[in-house]
C-alpha positions, 0 to 999 in steps of 0.5 A: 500500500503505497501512503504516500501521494505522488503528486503532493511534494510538501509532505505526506498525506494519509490516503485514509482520511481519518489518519490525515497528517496536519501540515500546520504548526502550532495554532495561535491557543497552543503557542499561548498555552506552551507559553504560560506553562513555561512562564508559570514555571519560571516564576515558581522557579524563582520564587523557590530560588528567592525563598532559598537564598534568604534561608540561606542568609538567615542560617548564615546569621545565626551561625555567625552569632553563635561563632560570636558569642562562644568567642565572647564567652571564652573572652570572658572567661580569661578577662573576667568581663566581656569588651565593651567597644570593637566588635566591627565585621572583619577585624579580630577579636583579641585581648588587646583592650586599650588603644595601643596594644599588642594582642597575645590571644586571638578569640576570633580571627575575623568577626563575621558581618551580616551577608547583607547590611555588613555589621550585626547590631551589638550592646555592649557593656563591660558586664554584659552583651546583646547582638541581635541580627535582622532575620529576613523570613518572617516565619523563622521559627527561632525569631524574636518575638518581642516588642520594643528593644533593639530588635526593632531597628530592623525595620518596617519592612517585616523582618524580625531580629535574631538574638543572642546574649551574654551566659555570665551573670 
């Protein structure tokens, strides 16, 4: 059985016309609708893209606090009292306590800073301390959920603080 017709060279033809082969692309409601799967595709892409990149930072915040606070902890342990100016991202924490000094312990090669904004907010005191981070998921589960304080200085743009202490009495 010979399907294909001699006289037609733009294709092939059935001769059976239940099985004719449409010689036309794609029509004008299939293009749209191949287009806005692949459109609502991307944006899922990016959204889940967003959503793990500020996860990301947010880990990275409280990991960073914690590094600052067991160097703070172990500063105190060998000073008796916690440095009460000096914590900047990206200079050391040393024993170092006057302004001309030469340091004989490091606690902290390189104060880490925020993946955005640079420095993380501190309160210090001598006795005591604070550092506070700007979370950027508001539904972090280990946020602060307190009104007032430092914690409010991040923002009206829904991001909440991230806290971490001094252990010492």
């Amino acid at each position: 059985m010979n399907l294909r017709d001699d006289k037609d060279d733009e294709g092939l033809k059935m001769k059976d016309e239940r099985f004719i082969i449409k010689e036309e692309g794609l029509t004008l409601i299939e293009l749209l609708v191949v287009i806005g799967v692949i459109a609502g595709l991307l944006t899922l892409a990016a959204v889940t893209f967003i959503t793990v990149q500020t996860r990301s930072r947010d880990g990275e915040r409280k990991s960073d606090l914690s590094k600052i606070q067991v160097a703070l902890e172990q500063y105190f342990s060998d000073q008796k009292s916690y440095p009460s100016s000096g914590l900047t991202a990206g200079n050391p924490l040393t024993d170092c306590t006057g302004a001309v000094c030469t340091p004989t312990k490091t606690y902290l090669e390189k104060i880490p800073g925020d993946p955005k904004s640079g420095n993380y907010n501190y309160s210090l005191s001598g006795t005591t301390y604070t550092i506070y981070a700007c979370l950027e998921n508001t539904k972090d589960s280990d946020r602060d959920d307190v009104d007032g304080g430092p914690q409010d200085s991040c923002g009206a743009d829904g991001r909440v603080s991230y806290t971490v202490s001094s252990t010492n009495p």
